[in-house]
Backbone as a chain_set.jsonl record, in Angstrom:
{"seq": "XXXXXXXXXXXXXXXXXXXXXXXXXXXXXXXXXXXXXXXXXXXXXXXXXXXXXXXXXXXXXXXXXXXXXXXXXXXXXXXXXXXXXXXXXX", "coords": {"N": [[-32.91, -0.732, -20.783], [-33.776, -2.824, -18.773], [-34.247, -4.985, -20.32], [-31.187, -5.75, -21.174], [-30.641, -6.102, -18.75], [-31.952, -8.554, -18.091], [-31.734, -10.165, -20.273], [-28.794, -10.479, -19.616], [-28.885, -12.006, -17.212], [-30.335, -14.225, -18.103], [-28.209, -14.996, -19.827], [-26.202, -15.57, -18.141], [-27.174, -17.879, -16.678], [-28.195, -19.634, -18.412], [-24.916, -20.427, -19.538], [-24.295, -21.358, -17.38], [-26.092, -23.839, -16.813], [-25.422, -24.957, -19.29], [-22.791, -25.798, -19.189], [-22.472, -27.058, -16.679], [-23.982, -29.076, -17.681], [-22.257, -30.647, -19.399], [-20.273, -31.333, -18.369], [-18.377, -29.315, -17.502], [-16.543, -26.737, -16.064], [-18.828, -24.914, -14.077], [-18.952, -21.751, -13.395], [-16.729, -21.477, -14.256], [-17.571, -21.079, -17.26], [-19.885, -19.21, -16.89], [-18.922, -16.586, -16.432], [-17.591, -16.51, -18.468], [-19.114, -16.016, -20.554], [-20.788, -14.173, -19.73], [-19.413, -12.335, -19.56], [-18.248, -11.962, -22.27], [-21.283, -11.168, -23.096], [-21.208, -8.802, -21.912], [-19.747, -7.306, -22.893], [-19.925, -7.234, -25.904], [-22.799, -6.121, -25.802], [-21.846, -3.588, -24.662], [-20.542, -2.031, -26.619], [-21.841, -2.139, -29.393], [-24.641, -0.741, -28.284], [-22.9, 1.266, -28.121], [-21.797, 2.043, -30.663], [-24.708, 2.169, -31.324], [-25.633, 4.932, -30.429], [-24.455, 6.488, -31.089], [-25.118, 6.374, -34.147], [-27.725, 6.918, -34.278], [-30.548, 9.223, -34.486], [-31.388, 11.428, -31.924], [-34.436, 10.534, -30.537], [-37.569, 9.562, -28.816], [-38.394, 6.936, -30.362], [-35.924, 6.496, -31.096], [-34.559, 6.008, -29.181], [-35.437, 4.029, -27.783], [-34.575, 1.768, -29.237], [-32.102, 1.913, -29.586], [-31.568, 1.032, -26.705], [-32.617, -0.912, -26.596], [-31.617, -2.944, -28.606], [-29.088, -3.615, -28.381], [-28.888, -5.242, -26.133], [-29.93, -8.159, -27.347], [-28.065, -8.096, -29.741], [-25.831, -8.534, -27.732], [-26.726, -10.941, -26.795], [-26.658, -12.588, -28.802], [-23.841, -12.421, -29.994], [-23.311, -14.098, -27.255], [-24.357, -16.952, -28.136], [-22.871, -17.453, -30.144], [-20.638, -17.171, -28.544], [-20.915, -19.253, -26.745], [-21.325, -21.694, -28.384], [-18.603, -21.652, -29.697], [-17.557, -22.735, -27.067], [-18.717, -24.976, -26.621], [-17.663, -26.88, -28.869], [-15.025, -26.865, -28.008], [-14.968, -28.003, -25.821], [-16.079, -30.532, -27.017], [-13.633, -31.229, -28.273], [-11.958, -31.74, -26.782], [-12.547, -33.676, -25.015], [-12.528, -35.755, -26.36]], "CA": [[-31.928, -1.287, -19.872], [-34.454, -3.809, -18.019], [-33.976, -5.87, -21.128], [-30.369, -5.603, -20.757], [-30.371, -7.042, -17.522], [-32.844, -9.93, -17.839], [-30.839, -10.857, -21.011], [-27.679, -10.867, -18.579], [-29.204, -13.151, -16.057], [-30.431, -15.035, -18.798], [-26.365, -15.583, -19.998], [-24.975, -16.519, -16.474], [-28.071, -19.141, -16.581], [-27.642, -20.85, -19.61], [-24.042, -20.473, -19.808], [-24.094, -22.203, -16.479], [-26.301, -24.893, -16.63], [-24.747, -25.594, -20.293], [-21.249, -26.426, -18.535], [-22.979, -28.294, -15.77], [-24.802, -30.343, -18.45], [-21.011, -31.042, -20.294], [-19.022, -31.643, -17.64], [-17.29, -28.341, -17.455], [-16.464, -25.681, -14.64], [-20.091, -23.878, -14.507], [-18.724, -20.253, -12.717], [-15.682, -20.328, -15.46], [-18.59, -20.594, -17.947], [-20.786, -18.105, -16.703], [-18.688, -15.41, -16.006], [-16.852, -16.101, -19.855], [-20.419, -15.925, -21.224], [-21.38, -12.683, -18.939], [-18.402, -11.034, -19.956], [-18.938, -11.763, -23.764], [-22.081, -10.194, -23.368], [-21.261, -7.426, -21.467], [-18.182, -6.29, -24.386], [-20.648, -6.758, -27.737], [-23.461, -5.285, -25.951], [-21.361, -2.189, -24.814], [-20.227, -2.0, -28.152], [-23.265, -1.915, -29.504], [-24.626, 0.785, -27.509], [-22.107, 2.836, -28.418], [-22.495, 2.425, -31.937], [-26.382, 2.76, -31.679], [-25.808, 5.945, -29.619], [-23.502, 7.275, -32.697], [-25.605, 6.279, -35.886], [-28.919, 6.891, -34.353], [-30.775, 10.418, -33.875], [-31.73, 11.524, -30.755], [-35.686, 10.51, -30.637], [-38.003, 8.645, -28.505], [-38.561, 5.664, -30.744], [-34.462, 5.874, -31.705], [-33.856, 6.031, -27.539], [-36.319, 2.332, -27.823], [-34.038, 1.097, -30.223], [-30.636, 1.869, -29.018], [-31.609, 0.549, -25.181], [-33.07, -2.665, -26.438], [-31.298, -3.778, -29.714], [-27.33, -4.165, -28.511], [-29.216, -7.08, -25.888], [-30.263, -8.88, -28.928], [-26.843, -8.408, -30.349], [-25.306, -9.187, -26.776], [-26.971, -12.667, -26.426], [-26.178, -13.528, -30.29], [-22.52, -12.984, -29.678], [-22.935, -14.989, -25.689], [-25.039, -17.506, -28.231], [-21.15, -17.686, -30.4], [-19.593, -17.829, -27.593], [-21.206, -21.102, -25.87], [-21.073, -22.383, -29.615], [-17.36, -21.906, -29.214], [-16.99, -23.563, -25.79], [-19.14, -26.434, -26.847], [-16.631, -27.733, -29.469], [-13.887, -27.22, -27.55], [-15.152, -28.925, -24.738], [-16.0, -31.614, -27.471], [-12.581, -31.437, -28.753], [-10.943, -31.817, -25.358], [-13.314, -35.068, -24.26], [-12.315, -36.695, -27.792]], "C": [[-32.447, -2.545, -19.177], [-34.3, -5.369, -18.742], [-33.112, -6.549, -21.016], [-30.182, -6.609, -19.815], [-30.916, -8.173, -17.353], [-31.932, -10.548, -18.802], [-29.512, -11.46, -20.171], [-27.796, -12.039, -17.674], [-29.121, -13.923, -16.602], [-29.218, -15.743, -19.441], [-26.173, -16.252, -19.041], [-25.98, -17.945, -16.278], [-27.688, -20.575, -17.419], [-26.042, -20.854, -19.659], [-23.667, -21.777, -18.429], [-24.459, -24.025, -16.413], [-25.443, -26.047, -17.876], [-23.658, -26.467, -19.824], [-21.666, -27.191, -17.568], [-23.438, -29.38, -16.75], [-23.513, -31.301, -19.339], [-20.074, -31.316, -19.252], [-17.993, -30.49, -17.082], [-17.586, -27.616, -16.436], [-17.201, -24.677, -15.004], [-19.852, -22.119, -14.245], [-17.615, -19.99, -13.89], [-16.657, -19.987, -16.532], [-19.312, -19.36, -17.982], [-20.238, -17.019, -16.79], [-17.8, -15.322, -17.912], [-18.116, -15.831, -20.726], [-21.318, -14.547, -20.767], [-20.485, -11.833, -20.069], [-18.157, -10.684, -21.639], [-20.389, -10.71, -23.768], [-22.275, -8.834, -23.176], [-20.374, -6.391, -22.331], [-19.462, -6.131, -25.02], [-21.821, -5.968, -26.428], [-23.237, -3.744, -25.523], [-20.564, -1.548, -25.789], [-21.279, -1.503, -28.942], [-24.077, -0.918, -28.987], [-24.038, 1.851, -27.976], [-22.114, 3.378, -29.693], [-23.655, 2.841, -32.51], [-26.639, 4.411, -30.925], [-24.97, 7.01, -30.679], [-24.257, 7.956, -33.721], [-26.622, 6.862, -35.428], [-29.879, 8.43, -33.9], [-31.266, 10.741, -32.573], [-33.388, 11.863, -30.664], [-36.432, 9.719, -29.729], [-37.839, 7.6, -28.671], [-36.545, 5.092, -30.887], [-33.95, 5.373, -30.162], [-34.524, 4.093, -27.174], [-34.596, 1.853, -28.387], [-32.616, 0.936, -29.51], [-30.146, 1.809, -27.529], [-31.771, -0.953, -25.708], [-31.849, -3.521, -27.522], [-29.506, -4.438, -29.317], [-28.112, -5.089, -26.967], [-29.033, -7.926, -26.819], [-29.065, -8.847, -29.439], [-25.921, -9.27, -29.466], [-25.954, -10.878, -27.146], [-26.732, -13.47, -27.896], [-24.791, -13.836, -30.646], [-22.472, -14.01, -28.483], [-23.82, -16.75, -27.102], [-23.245, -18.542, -28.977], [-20.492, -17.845, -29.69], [-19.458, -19.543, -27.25], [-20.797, -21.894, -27.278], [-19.497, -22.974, -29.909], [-16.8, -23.009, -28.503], [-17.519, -24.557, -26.03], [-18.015, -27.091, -27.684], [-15.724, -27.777, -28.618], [-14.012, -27.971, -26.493], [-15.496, -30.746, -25.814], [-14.629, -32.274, -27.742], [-12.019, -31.96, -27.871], [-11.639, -33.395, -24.548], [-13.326, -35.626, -25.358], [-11.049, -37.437, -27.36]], "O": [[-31.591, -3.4, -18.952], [-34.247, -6.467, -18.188], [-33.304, -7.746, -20.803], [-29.686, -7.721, -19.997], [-30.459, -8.914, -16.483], [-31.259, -11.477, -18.355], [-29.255, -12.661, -20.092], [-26.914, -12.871, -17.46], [-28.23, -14.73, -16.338], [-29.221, -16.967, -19.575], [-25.979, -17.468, -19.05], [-25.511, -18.961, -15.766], [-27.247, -21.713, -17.263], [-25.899, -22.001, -20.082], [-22.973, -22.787, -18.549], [-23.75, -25.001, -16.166], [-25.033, -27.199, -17.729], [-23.618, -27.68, -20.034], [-21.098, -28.283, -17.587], [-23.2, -30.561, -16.495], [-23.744, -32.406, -19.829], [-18.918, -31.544, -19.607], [-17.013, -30.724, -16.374], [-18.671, -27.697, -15.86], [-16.886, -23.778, -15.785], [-20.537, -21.308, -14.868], [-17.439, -18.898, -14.43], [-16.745, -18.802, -16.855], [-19.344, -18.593, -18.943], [-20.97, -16.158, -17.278], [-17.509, -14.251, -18.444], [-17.845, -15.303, -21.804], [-22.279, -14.059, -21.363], [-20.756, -11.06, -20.989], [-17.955, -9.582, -22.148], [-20.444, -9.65, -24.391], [-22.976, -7.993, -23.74], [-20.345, -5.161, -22.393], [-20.129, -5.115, -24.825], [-21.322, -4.874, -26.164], [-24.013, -2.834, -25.812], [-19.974, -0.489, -25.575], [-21.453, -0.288, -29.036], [-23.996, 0.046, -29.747], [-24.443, 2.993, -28.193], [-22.307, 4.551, -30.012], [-23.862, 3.484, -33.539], [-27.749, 4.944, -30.925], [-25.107, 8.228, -30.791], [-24.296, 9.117, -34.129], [-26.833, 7.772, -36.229], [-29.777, 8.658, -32.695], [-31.707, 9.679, -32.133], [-33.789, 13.027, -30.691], [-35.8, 8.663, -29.722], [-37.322, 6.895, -27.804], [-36.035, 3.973, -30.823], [-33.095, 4.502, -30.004], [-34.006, 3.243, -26.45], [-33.645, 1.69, -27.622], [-32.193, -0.092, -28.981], [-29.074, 2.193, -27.063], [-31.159, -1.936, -25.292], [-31.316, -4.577, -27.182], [-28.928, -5.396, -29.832], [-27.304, -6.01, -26.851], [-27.929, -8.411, -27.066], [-28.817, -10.013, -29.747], [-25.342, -10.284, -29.856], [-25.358, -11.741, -27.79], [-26.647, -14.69, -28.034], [-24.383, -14.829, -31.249], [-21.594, -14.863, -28.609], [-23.626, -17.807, -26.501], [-22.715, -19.595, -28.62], [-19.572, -18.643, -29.873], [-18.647, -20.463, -27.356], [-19.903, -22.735, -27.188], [-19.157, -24.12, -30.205], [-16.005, -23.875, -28.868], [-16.816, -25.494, -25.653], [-17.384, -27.95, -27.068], [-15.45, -28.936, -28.306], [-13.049, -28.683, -26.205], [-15.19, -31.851, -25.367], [-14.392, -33.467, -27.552], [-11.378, -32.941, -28.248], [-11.094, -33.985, -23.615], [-14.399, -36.208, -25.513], [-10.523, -38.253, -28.118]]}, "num_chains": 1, "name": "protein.A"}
């Protein structure tokens, strides 16, 4: 979970400064880049809490790994909002 949450911070950060660095409204950013992460990685979770047996190393796995998925969808997201913010300043 500690992961989890540093990853999180780590979203509202970059998602922020990204939109500060483009011109765009940094709090709509952040919180559309939180909230991406906070869906896939409770998604994720739920699926690793499904497939995975109930073990020490599987309890590792299915705390840390839907971060890592979280910040690769928040990574699609910004990827997203960058074009369109290109598109929209064209």
């Amino acid at each position: 979970m500690l992961l989890a949450k540093m990853a999180a911070v780590g979203v509202l950060i970059w998602f922020y400064l990204t939109a500060k660095d483009h011109g765009e409204s940094p709090v709509k950013w952040a919180i559309i880049g939180l909230i991406g992460f906070a869906i896939t990685w409770e998604m994720a979770h739920l699926v690793a809490d499904m497939l995975l047996p109930k073990s020490p190393s599987s309890a590792f796995i299915s705390s840390n790994a839907p971060a890592l998925v979280g910040v690769a969808a928040a990574w699609l997201i910004r990827k997203k909002l960058l074009l369109d913010a290109k598109r929209d300043n064209s």
